[in-house]
C-alpha positions as CSV (number, residue, x, y, z in Angstrom):
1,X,38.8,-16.1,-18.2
2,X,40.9,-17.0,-21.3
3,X,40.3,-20.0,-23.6
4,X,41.7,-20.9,-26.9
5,X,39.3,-21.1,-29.6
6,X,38.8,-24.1,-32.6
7,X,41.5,-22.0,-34.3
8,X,43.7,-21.5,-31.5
9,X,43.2,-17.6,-30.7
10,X,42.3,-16.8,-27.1
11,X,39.3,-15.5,-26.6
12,X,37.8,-13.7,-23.2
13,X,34.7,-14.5,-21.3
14,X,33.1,-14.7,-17.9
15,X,33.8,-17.5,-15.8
16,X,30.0,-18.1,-15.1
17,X,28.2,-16.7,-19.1
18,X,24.5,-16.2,-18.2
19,X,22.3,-18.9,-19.3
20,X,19.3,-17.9,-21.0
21,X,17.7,-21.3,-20.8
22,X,18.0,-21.4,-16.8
23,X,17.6,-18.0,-16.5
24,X,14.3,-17.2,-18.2
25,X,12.1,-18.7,-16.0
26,X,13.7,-17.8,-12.9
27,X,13.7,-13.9,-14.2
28,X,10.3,-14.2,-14.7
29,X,9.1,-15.5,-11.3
30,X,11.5,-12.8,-9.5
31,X,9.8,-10.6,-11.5
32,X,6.2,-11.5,-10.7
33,X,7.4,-11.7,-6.9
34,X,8.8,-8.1,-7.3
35,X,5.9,-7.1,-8.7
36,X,3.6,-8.1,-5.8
37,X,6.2,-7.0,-3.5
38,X,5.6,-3.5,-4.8
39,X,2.2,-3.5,-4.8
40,X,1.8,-4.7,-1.0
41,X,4.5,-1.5,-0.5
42,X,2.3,0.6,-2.6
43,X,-0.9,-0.8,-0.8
44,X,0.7,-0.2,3.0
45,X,1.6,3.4,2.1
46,X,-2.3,3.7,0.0
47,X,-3.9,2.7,3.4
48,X,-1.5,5.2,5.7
49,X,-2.6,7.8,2.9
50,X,-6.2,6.8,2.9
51,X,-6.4,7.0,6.9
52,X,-4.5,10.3,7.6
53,X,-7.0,11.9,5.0
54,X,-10.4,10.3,6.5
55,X,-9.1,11.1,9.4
56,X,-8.2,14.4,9.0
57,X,-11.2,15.3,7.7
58,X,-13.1,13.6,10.8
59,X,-11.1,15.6,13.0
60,X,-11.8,18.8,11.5
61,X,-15.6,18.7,11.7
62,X,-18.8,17.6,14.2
63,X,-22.5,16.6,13.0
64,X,-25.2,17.8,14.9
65,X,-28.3,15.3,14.2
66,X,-31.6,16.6,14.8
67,X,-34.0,14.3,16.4
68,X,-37.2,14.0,14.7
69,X,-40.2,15.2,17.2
70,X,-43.9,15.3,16.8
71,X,-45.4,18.6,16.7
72,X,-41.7,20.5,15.3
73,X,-40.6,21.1,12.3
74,X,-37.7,19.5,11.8
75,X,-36.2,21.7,8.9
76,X,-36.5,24.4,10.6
77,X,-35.1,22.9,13.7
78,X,-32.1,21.9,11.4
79,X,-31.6,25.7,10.3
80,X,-31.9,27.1,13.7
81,X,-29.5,24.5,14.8
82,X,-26.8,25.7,11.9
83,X,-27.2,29.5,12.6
84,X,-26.8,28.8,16.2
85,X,-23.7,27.0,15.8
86,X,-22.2,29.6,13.9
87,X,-22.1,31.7,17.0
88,X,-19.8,29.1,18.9
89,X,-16.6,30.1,19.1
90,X,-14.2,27.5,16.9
91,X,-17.1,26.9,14.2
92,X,-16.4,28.0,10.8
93,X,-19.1,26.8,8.4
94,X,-22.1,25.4,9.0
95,X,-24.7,23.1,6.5
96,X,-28.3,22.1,7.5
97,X,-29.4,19.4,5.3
98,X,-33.1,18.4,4.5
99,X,-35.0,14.9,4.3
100,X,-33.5,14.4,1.1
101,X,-30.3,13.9,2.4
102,X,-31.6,12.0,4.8
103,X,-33.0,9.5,2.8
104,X,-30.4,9.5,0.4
105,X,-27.7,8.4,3.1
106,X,-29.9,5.8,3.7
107,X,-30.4,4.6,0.2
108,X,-27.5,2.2,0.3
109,X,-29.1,-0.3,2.8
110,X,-32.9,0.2,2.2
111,X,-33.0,1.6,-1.6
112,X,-34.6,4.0,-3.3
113,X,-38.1,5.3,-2.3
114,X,-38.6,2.4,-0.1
115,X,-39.9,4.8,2.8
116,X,-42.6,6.2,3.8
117,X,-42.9,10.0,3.7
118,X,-44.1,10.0,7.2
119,X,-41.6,8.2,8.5
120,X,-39.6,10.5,10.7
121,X,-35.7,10.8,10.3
122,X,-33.7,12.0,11.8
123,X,-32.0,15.2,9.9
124,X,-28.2,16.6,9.6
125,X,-25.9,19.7,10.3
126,X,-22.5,19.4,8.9
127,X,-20.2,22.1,11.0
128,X,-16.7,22.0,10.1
129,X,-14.2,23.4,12.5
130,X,-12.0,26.7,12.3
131,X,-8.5,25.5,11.3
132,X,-5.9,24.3,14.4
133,X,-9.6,24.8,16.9
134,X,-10.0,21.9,19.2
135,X,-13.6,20.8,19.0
136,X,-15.7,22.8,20.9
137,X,-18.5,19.6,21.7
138,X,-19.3,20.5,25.0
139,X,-19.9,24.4,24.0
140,X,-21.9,23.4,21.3
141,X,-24.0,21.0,23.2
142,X,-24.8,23.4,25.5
143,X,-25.9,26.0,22.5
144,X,-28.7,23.2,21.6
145,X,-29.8,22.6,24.6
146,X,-29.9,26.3,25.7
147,X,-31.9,27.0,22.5
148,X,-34.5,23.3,23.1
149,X,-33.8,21.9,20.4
150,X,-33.8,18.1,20.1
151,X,-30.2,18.1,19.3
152,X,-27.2,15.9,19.6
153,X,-23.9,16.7,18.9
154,X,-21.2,13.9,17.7
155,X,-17.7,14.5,17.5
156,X,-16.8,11.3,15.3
157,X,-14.7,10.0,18.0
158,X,-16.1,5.9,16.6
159,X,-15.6,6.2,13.4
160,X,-11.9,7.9,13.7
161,X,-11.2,4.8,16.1
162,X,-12.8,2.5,13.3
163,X,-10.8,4.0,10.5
164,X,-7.5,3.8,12.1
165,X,-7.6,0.3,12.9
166,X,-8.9,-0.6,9.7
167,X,-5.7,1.6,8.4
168,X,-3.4,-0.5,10.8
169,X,-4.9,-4.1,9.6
170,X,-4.6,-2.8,6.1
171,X,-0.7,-2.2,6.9
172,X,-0.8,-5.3,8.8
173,X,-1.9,-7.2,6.1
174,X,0.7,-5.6,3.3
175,X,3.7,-5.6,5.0
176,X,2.9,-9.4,5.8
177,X,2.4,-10.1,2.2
178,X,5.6,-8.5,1.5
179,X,7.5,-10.5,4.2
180,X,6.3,-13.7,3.1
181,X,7.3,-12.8,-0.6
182,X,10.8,-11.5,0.1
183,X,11.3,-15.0,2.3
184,X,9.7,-16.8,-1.6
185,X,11.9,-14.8,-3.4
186,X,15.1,-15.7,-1.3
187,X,13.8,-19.3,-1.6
188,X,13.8,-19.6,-4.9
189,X,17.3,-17.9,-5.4
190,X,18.7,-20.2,-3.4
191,X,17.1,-23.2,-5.1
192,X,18.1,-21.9,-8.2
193,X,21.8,-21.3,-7.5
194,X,22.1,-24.7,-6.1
195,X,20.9,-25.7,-9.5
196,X,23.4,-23.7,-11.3
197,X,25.8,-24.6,-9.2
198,X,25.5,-28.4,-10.3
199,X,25.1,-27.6,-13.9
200,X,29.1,-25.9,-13.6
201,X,30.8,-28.2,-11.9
202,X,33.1,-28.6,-14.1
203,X,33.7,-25.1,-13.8
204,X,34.0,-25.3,-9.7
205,X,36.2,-28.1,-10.0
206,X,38.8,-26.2,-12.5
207,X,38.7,-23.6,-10.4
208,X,39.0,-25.2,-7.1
209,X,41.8,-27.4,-8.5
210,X,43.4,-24.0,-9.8
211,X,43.8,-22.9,-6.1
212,X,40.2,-21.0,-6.3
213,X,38.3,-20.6,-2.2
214,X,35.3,-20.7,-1.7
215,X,34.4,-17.1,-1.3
216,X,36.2,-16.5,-4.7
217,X,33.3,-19.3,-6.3
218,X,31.0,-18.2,-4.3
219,X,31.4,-14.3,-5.3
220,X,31.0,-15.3,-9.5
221,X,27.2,-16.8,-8.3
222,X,26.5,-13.7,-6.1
223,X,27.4,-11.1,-9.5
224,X,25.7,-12.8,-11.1
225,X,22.3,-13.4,-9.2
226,X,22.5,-9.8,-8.2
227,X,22.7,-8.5,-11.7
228,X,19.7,-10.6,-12.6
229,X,17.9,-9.7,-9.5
230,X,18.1,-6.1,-10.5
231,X,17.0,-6.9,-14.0
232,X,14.5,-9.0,-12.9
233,X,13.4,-6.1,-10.2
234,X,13.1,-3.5,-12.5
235,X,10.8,-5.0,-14.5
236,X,8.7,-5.5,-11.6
237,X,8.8,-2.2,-10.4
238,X,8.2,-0.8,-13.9
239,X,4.7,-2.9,-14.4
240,X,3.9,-2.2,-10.8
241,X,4.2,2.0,-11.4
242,X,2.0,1.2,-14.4
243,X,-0.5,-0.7,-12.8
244,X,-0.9,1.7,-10.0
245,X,-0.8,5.0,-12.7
246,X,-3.7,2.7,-14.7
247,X,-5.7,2.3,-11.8
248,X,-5.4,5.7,-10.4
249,X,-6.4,7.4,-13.9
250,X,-9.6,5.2,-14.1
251,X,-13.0,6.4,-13.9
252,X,-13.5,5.1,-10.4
253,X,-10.1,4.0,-9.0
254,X,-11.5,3.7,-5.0
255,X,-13.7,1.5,-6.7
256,X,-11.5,-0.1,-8.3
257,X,-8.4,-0.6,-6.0
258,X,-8.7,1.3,-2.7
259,X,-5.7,0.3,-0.8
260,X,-3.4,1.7,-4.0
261,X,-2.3,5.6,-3.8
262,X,-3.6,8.1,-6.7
263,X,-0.3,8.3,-8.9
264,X,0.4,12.0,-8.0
265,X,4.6,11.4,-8.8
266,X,4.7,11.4,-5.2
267,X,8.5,11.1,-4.0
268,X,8.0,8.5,-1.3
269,X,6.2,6.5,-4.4
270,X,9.2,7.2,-6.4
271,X,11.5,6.0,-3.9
272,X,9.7,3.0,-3.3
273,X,9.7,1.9,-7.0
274,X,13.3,2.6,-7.5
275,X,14.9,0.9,-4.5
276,X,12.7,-2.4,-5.6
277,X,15.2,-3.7,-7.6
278,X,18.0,-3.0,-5.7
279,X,16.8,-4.7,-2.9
280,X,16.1,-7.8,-5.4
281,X,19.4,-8.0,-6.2
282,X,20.9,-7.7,-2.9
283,X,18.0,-10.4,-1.9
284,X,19.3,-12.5,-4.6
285,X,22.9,-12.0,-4.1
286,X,23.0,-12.9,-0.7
287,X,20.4,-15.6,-1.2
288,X,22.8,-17.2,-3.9
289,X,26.2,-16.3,-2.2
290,X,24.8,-18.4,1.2
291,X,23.2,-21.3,-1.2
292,X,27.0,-22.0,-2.9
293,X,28.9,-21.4,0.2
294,X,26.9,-23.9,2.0
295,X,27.2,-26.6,-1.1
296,X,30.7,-25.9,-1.5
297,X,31.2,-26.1,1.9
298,X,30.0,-29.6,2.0
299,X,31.5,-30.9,-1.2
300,X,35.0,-30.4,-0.2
């Protein structure tokens, strides 16, 4: 667009200049909803990671628990039960583990040195599984029973359900968030291109008067919505990455924030930081582009 200045020279701008009264405040809200938006992404993918690995490692081993019985020794119950298992096909290391353990597992829900030495507890043989070997329970079993000991053989079968539906609610629960922000986002795009749109109408009127459609108006508000939504995007992404890389190189990050990945410059990570703010744009550009159309639509 070409004006004459207070000295008569033309000068060249934009039709719509950006407006860094209006447009501070809106930046910074699509910001803070692109930065949630990236977490919940980031918290979706930390879940999938965090149930493929428990999972994974459920599947690749058994525990044999050793029943407490008067009159044996359960140790050595727990040792024979180890060697023995070593001689099942599929089995590639075995570890018996003494009272200690026992009570230390416990520790969590009953504290420390809050039981009785003769209590009897039950004891445990880790046996992890030769790689690519489908679980030989049944075999196994068998190799206790043959051998009398008071043994029973679990193949984790519970707790892999229980950890992939927590996984799935985890995902759930994300990729909602990050619906419901995308739909606030859009939202308040569209609210604030309506605004803009009021504030220039002398603009809209010069340029519908001039012979200007619609689509033409409505094209200036969608460049430039979408160049602030990227703007706006990127800096949500970019405090997002460092939250996430913060997190993962604290002392205690599972403590700390479970559902995020360990910030390993994974690719998919990568990925998902980078197309954030193009998706903001394009979120914002159509947001504003339907918002003027509709207005313009109804004013002339």
């Amino acid at each position: 667009m070409t004006i004459a200045d207070q000295s008569g020279q033309q000068v060249s701008g934009p039709l719509l200049p950006p407006d860094g009264g209006r447009d501070r405040p809106l930046f910074l809200v699509a910001a803070i909803l692109v930065f949630l938006a990236c977490l919940s992404a980031l918290g979706a993918r930390g879940a999938w990671q965090a149930s493929q690995q428990w999972t994974s490692d459920l599947e690749s081993s058994l525990t044999i628990q050793i029943r407490p019985v008067e009159g044996r020794d359960a140790d050595a119950d727990a040792q024979e039960a180890a060697r023995i298992a070593l001689t099942v096909p599929g089995i590639d290391k075995t570890v018996a583990h003494d009272r200690t353990h026992a009570e230390a597992l416990l520790a969590p829900w009953l504290g420390q040195d809050n039981l009785p030495d003769d209590l009897p507890l039950p004891l445990i043989v880790d046996v992890e599984l030769a790689r690519n070997e489908a679980p030989p329970l049944d075999a196994l079993q068998s190799a206790m029973d043959a051998a009398g000991l008071p043994a029973s053989v679990d193949d984790h079968g519970r707790w892999i359900d229980a950890v992939r539906t927590s996984a799935r609610s985890a995902q759930t629960l994300a990729l909602s968030l990050l619906a419901l922000l995308t739909a606030a986002a859009a939202a308040v795009v569209a609210f604030a291109a309506r605004a803009s749109l009021v504030a220039r109408l002398d603009v809209t009127d010069a340029l519908h008067l001039c012979g200007a459609e619609d689509k033409f108006i409505a094209q200036l508000f969608q460049t430039r919505f979408f160049l602030l939504g990227l703007k706006a995007g990127a800096a949500g992404a970019l405090v997002a990455a460092l939250v996430s890389m913060l997190v993962s190189m604290g002392e205690s990050p599972a403590d700390m924030a479970f559902f995020l990945p360990n910030w390993r410059l994974d690719t998919i990570e990568i990925g998902l930081l980078i197309i954030a703010p193009i998706l903001a744009g394009l979120t914002a550009a159509l947001s504003a582009r339907l918002a003027v159309t509709a207005d313009l639509r109804d004013r002339w």
